[in-house]
C-alpha positions as CSV (number, residue, x, y, z in Angstrom):
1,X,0.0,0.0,0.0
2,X,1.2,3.3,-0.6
3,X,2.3,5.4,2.3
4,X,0.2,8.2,2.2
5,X,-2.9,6.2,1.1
6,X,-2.3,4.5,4.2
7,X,-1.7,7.2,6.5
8,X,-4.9,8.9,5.5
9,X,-6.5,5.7,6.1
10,X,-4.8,5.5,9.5
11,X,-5.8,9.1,10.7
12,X,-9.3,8.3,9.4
13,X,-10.2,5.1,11.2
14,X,-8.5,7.2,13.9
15,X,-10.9,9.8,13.6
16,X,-13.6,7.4,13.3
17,X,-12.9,5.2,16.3
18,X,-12.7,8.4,18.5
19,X,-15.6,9.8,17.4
20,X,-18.0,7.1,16.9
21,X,-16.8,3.9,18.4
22,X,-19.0,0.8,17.6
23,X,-21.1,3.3,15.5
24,X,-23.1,2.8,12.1
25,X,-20.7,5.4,10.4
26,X,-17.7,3.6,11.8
27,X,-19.1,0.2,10.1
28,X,-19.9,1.6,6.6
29,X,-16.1,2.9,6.7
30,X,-14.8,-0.8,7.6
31,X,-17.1,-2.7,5.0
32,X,-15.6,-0.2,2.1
33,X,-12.3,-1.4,3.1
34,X,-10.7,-4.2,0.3
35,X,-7.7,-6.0,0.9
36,X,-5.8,-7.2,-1.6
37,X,-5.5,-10.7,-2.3
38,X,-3.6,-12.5,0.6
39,X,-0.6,-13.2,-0.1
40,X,0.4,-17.1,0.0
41,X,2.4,-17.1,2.6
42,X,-0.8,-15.6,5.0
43,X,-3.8,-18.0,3.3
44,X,-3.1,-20.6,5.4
45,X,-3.8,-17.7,8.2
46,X,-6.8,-16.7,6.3
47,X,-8.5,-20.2,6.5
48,X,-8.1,-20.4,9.9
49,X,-9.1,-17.0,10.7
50,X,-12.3,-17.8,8.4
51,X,-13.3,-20.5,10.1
52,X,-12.6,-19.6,13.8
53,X,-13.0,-16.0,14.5
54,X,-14.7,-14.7,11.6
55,X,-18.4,-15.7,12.6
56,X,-17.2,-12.6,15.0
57,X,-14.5,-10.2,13.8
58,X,-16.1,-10.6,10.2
59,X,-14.8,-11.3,7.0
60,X,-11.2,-10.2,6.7
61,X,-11.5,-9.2,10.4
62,X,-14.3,-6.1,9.6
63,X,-16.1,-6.6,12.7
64,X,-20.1,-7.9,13.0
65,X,-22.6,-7.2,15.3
66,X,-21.2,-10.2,17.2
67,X,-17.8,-8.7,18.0
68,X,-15.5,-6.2,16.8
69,X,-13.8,-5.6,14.2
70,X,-9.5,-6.0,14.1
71,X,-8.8,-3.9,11.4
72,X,-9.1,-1.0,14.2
73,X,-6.7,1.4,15.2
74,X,-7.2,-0.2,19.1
75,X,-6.0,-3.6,18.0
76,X,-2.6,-1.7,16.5
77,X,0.7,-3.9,18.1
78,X,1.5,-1.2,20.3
79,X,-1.6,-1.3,22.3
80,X,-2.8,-4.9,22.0
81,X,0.5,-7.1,21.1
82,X,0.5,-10.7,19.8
83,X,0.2,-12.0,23.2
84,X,-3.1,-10.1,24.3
85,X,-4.2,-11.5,21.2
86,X,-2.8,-15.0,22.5
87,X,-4.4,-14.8,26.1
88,X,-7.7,-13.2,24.9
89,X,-8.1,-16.7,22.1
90,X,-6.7,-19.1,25.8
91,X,-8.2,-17.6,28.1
92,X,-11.2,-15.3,26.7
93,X,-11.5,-12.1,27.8
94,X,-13.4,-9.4,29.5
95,X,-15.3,-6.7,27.4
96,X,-13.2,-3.3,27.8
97,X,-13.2,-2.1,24.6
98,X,-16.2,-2.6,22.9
99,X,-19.9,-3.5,24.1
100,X,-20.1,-7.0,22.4
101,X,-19.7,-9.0,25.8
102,X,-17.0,-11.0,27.0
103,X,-15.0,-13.3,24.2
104,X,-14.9,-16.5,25.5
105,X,-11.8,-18.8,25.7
106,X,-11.3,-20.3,22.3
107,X,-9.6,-24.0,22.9
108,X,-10.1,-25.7,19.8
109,X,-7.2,-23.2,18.4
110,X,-3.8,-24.8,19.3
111,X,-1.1,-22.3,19.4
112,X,0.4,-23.3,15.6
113,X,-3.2,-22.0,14.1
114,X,-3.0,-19.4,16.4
115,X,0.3,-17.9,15.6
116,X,-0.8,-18.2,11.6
117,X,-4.3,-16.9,12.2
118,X,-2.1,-13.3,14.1
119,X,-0.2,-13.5,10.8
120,X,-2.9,-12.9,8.7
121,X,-4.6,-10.4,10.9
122,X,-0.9,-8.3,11.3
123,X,-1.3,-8.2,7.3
124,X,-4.8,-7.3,6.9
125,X,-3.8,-4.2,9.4
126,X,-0.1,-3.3,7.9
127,X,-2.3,-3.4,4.7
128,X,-5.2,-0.6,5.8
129,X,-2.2,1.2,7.7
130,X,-2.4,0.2,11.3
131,X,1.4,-0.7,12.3
């Protein structure tokens, strides 16, 4: 992606999430957001993203009215790293972000999947400009 195209998309979703968290607005901006094809070395990810965690966070991690979406300027590494992602798919998590309830322990994901399935997200961000 080009680096401007993706800072603007950064500092919008930015924008966005501040102003309108969980929002209809903030969902019409996520659902205009296309990837590009996934590259071959994150499909793997893809597939096990799609068939664990997008009934949730959506197709190519958009969000639903289930759960939120990852392509969000919260879920950036700095704030939530690969381990919060880790603990939260062990463990489950308590709702602090968002108001979609509690995300509960995920154990049929061993920690191989796992590590593929934060691969594909961390493209799908780098790729709207959340690094």
């Amino acid at each position: 992606m080009r680096p401007l195209r993706a800072l603007r998309l950064t500092a919008a979703l930015a924008a966005i999430a501040l102003a309108c968290r969980g929002s209809e607005r903030e969902r019409d901006v996520l659902a205009r957001i296309e990837l590009p094809p996934t590259p071959a070395d994150h499909r793997e990810g893809e597939s096990l993203f799609t068939a664990n965690c997008a009934s949730c966070h959506g197709e190519s991690a958009r969000g639903t009215e289930q759960g939120p979406p990852l392509l969000h300027i919260i879920y950036e590494p700095s704030h939530h790293s690969d381990a919060s992602f880790v603990v939260a798919a062990q463990r489950g998590v308590a709702a602090h972000h968002w108001r979609f309830g509690n995300m509960p322990p995920q154990p049929q994901v061993d920690s191989a999947a796992l590590r593929k399935i934060i691969a594909y997200v961390r493209w799908a961000q780098r790729e709207v400009g959340i690094d």
